[in-house]
mmCIF file as gemmi writes it, N, C-alpha and C atoms, coordinates in Angstrom:
data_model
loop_
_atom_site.group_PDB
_atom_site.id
_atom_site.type_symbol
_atom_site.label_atom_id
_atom_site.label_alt_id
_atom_site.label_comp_id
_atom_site.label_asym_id
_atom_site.label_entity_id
_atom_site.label_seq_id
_atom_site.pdbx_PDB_ins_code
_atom_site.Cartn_x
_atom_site.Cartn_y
_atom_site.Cartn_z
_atom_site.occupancy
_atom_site.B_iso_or_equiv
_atom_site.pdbx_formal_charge
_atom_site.auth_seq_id
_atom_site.auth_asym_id
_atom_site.pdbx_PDB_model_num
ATOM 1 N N . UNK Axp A 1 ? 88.32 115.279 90.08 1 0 ? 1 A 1
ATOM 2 C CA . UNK Axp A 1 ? 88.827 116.166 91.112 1 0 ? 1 A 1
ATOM 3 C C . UNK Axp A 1 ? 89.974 115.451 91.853 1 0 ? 1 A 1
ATOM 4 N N . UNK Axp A 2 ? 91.169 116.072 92.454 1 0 ? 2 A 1
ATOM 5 C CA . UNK Axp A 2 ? 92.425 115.796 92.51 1 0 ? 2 A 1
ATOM 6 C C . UNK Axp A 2 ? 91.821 115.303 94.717 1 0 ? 2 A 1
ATOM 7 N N . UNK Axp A 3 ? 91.318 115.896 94.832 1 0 ? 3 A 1
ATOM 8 C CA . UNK Axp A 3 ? 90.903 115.522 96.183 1 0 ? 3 A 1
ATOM 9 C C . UNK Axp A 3 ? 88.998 115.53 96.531 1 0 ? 3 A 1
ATOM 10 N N . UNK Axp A 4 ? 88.679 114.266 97.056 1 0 ? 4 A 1
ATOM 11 C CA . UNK Axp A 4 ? 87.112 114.11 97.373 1 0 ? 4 A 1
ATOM 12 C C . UNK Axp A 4 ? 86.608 114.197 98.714 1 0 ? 4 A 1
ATOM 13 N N . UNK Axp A 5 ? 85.838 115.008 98.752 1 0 ? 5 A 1
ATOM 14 C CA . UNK Axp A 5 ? 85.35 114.658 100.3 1 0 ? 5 A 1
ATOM 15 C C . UNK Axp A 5 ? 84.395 114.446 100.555 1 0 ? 5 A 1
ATOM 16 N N . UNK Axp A 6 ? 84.25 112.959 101.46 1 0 ? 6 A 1
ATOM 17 C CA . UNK Axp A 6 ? 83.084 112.425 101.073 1 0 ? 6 A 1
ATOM 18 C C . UNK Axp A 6 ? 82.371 112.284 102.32 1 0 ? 6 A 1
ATOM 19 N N . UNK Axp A 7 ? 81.077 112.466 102.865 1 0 ? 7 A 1
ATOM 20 C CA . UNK Axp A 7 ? 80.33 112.21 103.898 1 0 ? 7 A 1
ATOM 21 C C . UNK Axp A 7 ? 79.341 113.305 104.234 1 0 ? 7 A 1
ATOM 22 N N . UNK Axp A 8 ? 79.201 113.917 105.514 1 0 ? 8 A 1
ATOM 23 C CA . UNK Axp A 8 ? 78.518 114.939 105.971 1 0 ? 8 A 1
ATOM 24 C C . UNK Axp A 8 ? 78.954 115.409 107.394 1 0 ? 8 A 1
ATOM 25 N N . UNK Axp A 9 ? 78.748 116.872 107.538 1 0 ? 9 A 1
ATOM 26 C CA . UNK Axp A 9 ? 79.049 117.26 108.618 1 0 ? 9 A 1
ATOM 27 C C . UNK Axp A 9 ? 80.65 117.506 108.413 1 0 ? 9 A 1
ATOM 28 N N . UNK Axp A 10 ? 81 117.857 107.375 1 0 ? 10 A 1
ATOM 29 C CA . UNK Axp A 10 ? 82.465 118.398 107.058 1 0 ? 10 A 1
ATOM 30 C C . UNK Axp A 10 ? 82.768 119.589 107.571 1 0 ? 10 A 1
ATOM 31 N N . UNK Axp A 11 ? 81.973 120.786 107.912 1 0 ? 11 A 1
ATOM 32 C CA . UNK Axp A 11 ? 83.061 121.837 108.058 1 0 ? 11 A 1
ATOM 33 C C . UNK Axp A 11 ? 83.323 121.548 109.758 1 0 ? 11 A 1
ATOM 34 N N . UNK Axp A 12 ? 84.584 122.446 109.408 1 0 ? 12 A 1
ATOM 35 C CA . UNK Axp A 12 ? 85.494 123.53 108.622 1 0 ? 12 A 1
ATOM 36 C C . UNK Axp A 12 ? 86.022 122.702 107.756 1 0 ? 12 A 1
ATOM 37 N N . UNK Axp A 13 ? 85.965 121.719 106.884 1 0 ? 13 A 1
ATOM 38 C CA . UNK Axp A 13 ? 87.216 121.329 106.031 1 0 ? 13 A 1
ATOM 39 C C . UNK Axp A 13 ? 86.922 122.181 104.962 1 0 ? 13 A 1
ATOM 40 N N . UNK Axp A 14 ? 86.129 122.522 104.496 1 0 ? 14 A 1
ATOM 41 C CA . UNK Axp A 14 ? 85.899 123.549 103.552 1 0 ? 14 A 1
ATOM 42 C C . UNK Axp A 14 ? 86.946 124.892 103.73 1 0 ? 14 A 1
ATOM 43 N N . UNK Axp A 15 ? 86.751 125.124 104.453 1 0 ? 15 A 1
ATOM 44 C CA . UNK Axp A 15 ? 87.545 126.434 104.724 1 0 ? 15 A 1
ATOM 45 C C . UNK Axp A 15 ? 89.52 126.065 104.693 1 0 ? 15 A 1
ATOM 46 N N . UNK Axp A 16 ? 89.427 124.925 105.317 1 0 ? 16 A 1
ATOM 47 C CA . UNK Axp A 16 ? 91.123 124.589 105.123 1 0 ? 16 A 1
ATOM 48 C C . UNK Axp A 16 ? 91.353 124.397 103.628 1 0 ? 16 A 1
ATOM 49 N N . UNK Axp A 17 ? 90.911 123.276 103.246 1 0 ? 17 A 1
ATOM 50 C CA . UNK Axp A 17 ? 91.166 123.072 101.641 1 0 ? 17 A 1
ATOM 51 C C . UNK Axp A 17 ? 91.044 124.222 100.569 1 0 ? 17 A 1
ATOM 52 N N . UNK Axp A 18 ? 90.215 125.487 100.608 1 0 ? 18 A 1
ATOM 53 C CA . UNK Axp A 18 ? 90.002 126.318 99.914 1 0 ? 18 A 1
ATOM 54 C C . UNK Axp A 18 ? 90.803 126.571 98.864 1 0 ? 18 A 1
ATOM 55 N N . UNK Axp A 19 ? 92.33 126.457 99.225 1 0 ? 19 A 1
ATOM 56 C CA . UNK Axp A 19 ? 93.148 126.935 98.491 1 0 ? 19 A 1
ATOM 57 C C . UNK Axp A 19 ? 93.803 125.611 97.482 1 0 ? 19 A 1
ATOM 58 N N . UNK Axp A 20 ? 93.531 124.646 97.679 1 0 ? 20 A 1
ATOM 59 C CA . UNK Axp A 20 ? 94.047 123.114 97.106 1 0 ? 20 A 1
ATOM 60 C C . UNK Axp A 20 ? 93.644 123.168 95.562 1 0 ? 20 A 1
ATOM 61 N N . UNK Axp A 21 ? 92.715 123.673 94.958 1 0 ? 21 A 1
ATOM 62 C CA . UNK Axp A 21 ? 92.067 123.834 93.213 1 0 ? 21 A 1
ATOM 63 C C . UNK Axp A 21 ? 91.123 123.316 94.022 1 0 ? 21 A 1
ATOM 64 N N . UNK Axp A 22 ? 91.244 121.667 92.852 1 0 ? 22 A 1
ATOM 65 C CA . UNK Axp A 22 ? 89.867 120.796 92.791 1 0 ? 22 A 1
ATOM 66 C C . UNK Axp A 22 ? 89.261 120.487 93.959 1 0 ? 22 A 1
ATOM 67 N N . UNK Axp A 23 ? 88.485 120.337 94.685 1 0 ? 23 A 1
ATOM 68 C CA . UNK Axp A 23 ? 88.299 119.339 95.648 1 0 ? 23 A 1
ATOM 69 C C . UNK Axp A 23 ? 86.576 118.945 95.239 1 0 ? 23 A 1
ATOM 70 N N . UNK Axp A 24 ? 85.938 118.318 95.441 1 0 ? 24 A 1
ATOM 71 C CA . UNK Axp A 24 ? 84.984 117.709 95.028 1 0 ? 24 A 1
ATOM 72 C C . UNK Axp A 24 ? 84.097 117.083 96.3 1 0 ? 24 A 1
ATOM 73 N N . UNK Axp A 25 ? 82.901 117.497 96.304 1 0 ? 25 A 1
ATOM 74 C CA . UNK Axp A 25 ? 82.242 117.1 98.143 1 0 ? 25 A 1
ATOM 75 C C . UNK Axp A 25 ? 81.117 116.019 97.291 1 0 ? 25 A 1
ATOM 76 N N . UNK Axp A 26 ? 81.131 114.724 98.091 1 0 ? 26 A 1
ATOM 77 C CA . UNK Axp A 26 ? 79.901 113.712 97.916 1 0 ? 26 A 1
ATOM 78 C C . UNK Axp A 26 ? 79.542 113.56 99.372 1 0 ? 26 A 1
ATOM 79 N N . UNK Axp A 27 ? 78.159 112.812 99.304 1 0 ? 27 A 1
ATOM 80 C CA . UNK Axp A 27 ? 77.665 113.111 100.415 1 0 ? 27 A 1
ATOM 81 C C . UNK Axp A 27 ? 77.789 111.128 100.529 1 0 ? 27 A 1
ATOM 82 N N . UNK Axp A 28 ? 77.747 110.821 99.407 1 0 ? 28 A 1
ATOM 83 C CA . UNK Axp A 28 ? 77.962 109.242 99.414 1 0 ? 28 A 1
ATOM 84 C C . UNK Axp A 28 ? 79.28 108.9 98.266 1 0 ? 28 A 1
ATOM 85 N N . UNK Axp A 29 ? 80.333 107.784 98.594 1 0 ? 29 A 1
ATOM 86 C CA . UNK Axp A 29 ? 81.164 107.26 97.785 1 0 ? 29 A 1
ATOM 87 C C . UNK Axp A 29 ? 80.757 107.363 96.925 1 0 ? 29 A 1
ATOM 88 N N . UNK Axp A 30 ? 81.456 108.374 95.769 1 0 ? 30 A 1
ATOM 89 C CA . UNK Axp A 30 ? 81.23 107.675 94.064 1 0 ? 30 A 1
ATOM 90 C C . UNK Axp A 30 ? 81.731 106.661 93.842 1 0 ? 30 A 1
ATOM 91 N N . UNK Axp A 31 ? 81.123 105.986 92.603 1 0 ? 31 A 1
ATOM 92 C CA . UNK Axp A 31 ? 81.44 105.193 91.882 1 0 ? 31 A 1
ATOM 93 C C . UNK Axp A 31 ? 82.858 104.864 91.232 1 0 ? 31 A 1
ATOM 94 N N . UNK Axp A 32 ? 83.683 105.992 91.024 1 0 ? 32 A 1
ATOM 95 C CA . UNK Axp A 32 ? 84.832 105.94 90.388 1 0 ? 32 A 1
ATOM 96 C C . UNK Axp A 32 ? 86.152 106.397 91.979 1 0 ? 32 A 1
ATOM 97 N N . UNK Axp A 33 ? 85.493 106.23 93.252 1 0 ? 33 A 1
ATOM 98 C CA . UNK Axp A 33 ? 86.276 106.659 94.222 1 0 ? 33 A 1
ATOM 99 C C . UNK Axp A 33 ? 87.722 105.807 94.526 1 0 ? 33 A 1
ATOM 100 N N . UNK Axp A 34 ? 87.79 104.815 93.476 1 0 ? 34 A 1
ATOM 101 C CA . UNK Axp A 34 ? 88.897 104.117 93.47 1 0 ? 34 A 1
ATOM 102 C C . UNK Axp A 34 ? 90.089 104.266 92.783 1 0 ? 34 A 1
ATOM 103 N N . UNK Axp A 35 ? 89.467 105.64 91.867 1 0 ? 35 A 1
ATOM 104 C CA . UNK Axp A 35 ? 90.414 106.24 91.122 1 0 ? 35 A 1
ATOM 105 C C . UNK Axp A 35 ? 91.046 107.644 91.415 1 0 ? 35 A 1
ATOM 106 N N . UNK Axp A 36 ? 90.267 107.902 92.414 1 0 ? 36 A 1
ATOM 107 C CA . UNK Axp A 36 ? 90.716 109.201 92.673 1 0 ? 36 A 1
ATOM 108 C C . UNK Axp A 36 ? 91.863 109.199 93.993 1 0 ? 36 A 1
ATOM 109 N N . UNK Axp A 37 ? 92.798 110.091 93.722 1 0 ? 37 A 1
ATOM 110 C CA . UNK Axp A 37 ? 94.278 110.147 93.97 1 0 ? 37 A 1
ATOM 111 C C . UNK Axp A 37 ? 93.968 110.315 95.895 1 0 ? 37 A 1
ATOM 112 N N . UNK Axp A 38 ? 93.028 111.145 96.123 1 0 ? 38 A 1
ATOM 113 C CA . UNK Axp A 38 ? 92.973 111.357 97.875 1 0 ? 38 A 1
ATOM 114 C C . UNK Axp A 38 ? 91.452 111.663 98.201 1 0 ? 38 A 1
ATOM 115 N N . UNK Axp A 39 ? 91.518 110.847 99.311 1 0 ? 39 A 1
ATOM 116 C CA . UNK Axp A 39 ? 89.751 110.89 99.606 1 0 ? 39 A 1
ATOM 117 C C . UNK Axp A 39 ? 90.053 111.22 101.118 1 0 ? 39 A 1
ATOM 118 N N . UNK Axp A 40 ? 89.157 112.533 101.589 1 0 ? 40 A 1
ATOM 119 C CA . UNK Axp A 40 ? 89.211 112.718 102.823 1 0 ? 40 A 1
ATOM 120 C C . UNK Axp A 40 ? 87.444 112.399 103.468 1 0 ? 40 A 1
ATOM 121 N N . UNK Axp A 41 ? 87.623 111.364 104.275 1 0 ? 41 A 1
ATOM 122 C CA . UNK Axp A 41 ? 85.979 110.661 104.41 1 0 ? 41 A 1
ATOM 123 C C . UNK Axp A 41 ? 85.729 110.969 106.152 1 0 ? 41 A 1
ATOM 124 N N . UNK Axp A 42 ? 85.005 111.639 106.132 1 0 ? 42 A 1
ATOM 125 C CA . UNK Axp A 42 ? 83.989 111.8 107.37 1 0 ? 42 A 1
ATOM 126 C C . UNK Axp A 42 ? 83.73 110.186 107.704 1 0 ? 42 A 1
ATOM 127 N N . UNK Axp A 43 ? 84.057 109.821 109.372 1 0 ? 43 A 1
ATOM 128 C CA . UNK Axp A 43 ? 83.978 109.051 110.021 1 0 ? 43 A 1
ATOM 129 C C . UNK Axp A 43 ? 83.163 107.441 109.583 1 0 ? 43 A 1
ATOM 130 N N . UNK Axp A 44 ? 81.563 108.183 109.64 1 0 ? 44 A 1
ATOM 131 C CA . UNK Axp A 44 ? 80.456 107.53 109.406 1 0 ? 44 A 1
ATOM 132 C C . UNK Axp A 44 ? 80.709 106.836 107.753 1 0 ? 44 A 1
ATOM 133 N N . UNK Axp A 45 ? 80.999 107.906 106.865 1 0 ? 45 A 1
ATOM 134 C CA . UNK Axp A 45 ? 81.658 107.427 105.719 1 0 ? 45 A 1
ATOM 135 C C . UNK Axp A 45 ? 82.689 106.101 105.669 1 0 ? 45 A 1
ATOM 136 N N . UNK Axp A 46 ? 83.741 106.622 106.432 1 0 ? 46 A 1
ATOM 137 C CA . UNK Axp A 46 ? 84.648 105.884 106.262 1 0 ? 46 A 1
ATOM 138 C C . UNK Axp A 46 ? 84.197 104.067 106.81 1 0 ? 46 A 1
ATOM 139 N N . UNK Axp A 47 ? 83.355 103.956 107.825 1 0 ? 47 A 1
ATOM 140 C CA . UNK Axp A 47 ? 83.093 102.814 108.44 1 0 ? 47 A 1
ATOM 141 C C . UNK Axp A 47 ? 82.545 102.355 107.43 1 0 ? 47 A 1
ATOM 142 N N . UNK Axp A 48 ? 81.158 102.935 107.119 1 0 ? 48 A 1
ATOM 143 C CA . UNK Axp A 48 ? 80.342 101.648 105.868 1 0 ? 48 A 1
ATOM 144 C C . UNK Axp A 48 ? 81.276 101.693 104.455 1 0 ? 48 A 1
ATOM 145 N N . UNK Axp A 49 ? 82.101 102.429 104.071 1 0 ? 49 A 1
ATOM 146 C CA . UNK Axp A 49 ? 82.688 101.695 103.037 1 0 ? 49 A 1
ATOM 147 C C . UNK Axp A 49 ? 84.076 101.248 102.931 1 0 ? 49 A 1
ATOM 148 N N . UNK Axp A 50 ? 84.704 101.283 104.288 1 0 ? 50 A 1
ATOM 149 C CA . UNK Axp A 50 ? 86.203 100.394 104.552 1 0 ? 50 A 1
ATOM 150 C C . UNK Axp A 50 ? 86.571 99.7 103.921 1 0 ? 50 A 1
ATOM 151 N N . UNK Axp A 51 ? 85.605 98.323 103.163 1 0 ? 51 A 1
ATOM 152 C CA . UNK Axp A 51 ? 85.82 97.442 102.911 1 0 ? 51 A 1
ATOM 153 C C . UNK Axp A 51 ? 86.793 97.545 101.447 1 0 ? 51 A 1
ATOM 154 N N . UNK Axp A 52 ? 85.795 98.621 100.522 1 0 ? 52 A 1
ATOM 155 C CA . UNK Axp A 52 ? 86.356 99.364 99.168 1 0 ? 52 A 1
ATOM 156 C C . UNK Axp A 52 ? 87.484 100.295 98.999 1 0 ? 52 A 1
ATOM 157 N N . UNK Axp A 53 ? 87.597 100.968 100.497 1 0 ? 53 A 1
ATOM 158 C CA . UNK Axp A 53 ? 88.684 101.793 100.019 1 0 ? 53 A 1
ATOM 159 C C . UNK Axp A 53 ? 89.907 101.523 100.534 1 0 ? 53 A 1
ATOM 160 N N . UNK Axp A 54 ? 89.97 100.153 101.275 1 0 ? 54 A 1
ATOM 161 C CA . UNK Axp A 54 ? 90.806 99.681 101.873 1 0 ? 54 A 1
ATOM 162 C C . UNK Axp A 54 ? 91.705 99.117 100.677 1 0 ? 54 A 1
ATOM 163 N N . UNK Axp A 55 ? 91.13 98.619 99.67 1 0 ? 55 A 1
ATOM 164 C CA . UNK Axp A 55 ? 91.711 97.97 98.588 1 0 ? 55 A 1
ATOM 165 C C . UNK Axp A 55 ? 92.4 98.974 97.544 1 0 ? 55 A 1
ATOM 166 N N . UNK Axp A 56 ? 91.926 99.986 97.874 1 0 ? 56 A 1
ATOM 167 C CA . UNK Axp A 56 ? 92.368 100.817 96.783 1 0 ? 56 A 1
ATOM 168 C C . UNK Axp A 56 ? 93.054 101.762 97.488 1 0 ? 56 A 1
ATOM 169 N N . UNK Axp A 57 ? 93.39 102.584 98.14 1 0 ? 57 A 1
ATOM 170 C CA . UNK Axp A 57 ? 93.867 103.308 99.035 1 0 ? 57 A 1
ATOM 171 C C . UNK Axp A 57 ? 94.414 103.063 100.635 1 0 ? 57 A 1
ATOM 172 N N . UNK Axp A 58 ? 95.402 103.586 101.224 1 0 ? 58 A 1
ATOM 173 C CA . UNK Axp A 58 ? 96.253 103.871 102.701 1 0 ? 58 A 1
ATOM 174 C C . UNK Axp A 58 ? 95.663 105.045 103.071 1 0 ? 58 A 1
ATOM 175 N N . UNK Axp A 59 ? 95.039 104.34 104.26 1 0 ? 59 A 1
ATOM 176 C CA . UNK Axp A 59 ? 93.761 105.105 104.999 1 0 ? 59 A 1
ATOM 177 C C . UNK Axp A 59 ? 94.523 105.768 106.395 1 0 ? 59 A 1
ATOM 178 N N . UNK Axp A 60 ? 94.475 106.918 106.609 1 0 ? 60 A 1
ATOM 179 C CA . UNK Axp A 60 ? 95.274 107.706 107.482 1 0 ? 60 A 1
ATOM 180 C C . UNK Axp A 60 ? 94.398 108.364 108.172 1 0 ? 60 A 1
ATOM 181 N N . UNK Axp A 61 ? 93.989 107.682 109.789 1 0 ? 61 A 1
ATOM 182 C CA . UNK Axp A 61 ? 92.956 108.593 110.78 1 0 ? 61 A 1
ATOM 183 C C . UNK Axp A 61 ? 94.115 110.162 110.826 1 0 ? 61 A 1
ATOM 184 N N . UNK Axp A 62 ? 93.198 111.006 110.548 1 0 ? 62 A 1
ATOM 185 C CA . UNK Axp A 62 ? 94.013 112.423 111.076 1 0 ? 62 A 1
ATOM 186 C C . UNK Axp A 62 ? 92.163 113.618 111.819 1 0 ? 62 A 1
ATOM 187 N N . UNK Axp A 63 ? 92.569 114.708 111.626 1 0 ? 63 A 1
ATOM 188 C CA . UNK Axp A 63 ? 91.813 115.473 112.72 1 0 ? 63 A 1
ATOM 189 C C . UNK Axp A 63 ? 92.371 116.973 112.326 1 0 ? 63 A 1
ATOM 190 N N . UNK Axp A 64 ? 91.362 118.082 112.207 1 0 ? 64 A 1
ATOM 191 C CA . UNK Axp A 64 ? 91.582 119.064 111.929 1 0 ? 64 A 1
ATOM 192 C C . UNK Axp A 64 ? 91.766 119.624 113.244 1 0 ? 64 A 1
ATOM 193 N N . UNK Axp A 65 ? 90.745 119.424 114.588 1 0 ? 65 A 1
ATOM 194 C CA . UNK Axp A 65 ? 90.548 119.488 115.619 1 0 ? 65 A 1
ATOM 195 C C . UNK Axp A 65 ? 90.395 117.99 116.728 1 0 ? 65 A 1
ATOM 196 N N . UNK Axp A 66 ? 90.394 118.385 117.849 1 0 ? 66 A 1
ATOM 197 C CA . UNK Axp A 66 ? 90.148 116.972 118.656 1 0 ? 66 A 1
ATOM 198 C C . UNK Axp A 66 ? 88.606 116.465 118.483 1 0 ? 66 A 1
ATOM 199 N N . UNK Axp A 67 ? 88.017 117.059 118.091 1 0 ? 67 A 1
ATOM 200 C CA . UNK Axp A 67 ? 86.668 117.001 117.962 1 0 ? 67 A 1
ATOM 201 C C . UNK Axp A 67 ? 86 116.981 116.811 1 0 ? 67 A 1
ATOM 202 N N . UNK Axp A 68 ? 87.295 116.662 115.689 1 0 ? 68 A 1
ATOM 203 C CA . UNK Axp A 68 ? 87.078 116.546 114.234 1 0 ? 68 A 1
ATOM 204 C C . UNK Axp A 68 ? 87.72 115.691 113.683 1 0 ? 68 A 1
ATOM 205 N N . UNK Axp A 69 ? 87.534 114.911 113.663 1 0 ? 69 A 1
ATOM 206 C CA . UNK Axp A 69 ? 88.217 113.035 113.25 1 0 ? 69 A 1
ATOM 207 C C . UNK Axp A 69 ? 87.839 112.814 111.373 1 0 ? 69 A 1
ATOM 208 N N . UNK Axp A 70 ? 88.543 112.67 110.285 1 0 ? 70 A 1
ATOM 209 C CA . UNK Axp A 70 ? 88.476 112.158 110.078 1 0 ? 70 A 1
ATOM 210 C C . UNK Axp A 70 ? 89.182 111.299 109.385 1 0 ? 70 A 1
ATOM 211 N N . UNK Axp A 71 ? 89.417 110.885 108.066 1 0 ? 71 A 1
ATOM 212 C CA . UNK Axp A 71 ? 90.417 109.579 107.613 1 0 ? 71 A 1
ATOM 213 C C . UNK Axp A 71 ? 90.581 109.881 106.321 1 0 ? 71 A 1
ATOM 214 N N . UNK Axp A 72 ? 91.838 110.176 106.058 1 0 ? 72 A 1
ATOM 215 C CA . UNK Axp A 72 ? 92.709 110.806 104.543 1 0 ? 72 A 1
ATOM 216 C C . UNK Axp A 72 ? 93.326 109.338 104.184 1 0 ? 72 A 1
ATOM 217 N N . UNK Axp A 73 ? 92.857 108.967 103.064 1 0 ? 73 A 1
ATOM 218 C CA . UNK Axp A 73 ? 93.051 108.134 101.8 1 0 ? 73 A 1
ATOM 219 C C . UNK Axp A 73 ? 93.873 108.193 100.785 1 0 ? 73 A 1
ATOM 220 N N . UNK Axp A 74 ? 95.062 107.85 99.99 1 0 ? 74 A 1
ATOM 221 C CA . UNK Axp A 74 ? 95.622 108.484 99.732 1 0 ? 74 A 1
ATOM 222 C C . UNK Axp A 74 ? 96.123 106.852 98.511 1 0 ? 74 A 1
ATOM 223 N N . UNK Axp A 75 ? 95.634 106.991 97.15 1 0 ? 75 A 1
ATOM 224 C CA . UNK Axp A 75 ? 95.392 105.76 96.554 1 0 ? 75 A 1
ATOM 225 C C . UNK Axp A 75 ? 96.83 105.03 96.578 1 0 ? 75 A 1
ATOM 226 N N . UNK Axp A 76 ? 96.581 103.994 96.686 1 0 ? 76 A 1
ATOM 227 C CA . UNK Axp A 76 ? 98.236 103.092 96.784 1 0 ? 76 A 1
ATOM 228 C C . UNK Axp A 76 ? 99.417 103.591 95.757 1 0 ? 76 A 1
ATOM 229 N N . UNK Axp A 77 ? 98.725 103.542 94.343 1 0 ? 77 A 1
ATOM 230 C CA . UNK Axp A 77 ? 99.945 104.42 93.618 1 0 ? 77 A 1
ATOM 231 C C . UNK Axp A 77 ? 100.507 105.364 93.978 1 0 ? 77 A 1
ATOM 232 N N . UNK Axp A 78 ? 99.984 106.173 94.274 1 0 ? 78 A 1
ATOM 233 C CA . UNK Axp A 78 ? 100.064 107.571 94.834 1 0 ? 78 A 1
ATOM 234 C C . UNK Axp A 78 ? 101.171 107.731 95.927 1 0 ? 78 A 1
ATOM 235 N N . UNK Axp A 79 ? 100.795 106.859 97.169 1 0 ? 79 A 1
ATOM 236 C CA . UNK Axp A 79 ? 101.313 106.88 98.135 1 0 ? 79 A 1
ATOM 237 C C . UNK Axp A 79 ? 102.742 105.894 97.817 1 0 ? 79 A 1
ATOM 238 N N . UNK Axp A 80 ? 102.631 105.291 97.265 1 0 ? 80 A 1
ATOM 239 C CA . UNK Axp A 80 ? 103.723 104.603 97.326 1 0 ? 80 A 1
ATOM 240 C C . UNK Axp A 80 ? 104.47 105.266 96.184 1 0 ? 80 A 1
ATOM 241 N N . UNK Axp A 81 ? 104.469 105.901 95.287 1 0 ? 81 A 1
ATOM 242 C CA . UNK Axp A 81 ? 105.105 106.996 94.742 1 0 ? 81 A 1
ATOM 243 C C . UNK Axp A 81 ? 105.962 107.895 95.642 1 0 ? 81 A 1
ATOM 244 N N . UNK Axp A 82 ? 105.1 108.478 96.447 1 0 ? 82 A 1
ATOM 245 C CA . UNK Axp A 82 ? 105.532 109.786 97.66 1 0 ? 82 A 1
ATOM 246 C C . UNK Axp A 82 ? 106.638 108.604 98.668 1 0 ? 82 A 1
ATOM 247 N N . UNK Axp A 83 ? 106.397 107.454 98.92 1 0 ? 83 A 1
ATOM 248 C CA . UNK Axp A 83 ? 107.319 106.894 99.746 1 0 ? 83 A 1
ATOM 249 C C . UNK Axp A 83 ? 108.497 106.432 99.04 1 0 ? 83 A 1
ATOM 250 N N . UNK Axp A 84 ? 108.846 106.316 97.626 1 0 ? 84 A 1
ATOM 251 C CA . UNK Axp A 84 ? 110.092 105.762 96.976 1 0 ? 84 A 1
ATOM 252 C C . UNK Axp A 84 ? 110.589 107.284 96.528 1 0 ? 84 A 1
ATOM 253 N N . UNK Axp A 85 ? 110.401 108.48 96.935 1 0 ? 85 A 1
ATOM 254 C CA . UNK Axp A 85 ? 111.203 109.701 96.471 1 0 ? 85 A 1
ATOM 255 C C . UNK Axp A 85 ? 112.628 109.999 97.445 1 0 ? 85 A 1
């Protein structure tokens, strides 16, 4: 899936992404989350596994609402692709 979202207590992101194709919901990091192109991780998510996706991805706090925090991932290839265009 072209985008993952990983944690709990996601909506509304459901409802924004709808229209994106793939998106793919874990409730815990997969295994292969180092390969996948954008990970949007619920808070609690994002803290216990920083350590992993820090290496593999540019971690971007953003917010659907003020009261909806969370952190878009966006794998280093990827991003650094979108920054040399």
């Amino acid at each position: 899936k072209p985008i993952a979202v990983i944690g709990e207590q996601y909506w509304p992101l459901p409802w924004y992404v709808r229209g994106l194709g793939q998106v793919g919901y874990w409730d815990e990091l997969p295994k292969n989350a180092g390969k996948m192109p954008i990970l949007i991780l619920m808070p609690i998510a994002y803290q216990e596994h920083a350590k992993t996706i820090d290496q593999t991805h540019a971690v971007f706090p953003r917010g659907l609402r003020d009261e909806f925090p969370m952190f878009v991932a966006i794998r280093n290839d990827v991003w650094k692709a979108y920054q040399e265009q």
